[in-house]
C-alpha positions in Angstrom: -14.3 -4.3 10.2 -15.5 -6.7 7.6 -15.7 -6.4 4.1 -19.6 -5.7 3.8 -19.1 -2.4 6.1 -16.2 -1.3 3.7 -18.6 -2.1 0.8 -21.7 -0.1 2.3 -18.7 3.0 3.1 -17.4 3.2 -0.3 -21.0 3.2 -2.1 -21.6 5.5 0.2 -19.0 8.0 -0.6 -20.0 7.1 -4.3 -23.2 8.4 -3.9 -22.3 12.0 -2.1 -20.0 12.2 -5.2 -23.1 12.0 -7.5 -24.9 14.3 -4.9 -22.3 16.9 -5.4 -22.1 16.4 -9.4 -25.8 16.8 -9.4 -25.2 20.1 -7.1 -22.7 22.0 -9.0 -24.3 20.6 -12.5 -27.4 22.5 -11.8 -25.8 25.5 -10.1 -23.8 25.5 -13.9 -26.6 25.3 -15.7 -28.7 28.0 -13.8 -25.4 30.2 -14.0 -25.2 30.0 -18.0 -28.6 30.7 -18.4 -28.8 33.9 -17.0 -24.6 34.3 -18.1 -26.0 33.5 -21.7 -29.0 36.5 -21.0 -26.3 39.2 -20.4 -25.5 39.3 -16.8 -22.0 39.9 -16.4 -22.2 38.7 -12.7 -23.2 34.9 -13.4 -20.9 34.8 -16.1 -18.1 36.4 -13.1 -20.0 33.3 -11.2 -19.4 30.9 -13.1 -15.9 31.1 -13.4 -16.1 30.8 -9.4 -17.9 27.7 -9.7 -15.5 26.2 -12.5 -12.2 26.8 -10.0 -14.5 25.2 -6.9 -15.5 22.0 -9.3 -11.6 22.1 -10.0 -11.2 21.8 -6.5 -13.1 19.2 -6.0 -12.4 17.2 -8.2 -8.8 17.8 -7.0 -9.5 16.2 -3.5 -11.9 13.4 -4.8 -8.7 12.4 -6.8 -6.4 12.5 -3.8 -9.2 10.6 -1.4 -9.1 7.6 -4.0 -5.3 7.6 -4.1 -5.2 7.6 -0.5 -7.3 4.4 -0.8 -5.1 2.4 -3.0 -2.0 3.3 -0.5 -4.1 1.8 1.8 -5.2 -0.8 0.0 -1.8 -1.3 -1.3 0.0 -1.2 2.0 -2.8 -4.0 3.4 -2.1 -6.4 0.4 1.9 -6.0 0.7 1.3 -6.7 4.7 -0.4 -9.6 3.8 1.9 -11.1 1.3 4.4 -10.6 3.4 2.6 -12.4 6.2 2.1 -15.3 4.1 5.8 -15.9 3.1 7.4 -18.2 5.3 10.2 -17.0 7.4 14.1 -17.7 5.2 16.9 -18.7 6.9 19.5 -15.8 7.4 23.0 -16.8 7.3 25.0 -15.4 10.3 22.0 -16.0 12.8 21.0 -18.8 15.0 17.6 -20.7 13.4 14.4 -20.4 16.1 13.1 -24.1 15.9 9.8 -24.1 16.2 8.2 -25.1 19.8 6.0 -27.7 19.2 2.1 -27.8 19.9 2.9 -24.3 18.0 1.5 -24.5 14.3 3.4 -21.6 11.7 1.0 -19.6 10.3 -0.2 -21.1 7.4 -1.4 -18.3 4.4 -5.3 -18.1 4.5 -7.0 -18.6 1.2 -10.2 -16.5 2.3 -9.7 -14.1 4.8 -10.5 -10.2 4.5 -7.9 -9.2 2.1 -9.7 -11.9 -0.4 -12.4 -10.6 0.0 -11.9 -7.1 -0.3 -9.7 -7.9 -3.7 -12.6 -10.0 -5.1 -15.2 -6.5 -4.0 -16.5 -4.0 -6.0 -14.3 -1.9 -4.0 -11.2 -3.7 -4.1 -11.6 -4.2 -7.8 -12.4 -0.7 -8.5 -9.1 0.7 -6.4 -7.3 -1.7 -8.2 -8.3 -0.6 -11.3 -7.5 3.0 -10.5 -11.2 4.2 -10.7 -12.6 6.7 -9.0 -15.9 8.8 -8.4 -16.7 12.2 -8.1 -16.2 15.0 -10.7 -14.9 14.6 -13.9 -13.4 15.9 -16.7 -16.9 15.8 -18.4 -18.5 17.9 -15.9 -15.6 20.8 -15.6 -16.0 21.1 -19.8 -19.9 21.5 -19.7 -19.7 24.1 -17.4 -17.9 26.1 -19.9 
């Protein structure tokens, strides 16, 4: 998997977010209208749709901490891949066979480029997508 394919998957989650927003936004504001004209059910409704945006929202919020585990666990396997090997007392040294190069750390790879992404930079940052805080006030 290359870095362009991660980019395309996470704008494309970004965008079913918006999809769902733009969903349960309308559904709100249809709800409060007739809510606001006296029926009893819309306003019973509503509060249905207020615990379902909560839940949501809830999930969105655990898929983006998923990805920066991930995205965590990948950078600390690569660190750790690009720390040469220390000497432990107590144990016999493995020279190294020759016409066999040690792994030298790469300064482009996948993990650069995923840090330097719109991705990478927004799971670092601790963004996410989805349904916010915003939305779950203007419903009520």
């Amino acid at each position: 998997m290359d870095i362009a394919t991660v980019e395309q998957q996470y704008n494309q989650l970004q965008q079913e977010g918006q999809s769902v927003t733009q969903g349960i936004q309308g559904l709100a504001g249809k709800l409060k209208t007739a809510a606001d004209g006296g029926s009893t059910d819309a306003r019973e409704w509503l509060l249905d749709l207020k615990e379902l945006a909560l839940s949501i929202q809830q999930e969105q919020q655990q898929v983006m901490m998923l990805m920066q585990a991930m995205h965590q666990a990948v950078q600390n396997d690569m660190q750790q891949y690009a720390k040469p090997q220390q000497w432990q007392p107590g144990y016999p040294q493995t020279p190294q066979a020759p016409g066999y190069p040690q792994a030298q750390p790469q300064q482009g790879g996948f993990m650069n480029s995923l840090e330097h992404s719109g991705f990478g930079q927004a799971l670092m940052m601790g963004a996410g997508f989805g349904i916010g805080d915003d939305l779950i006030n203007s419903i009520f």
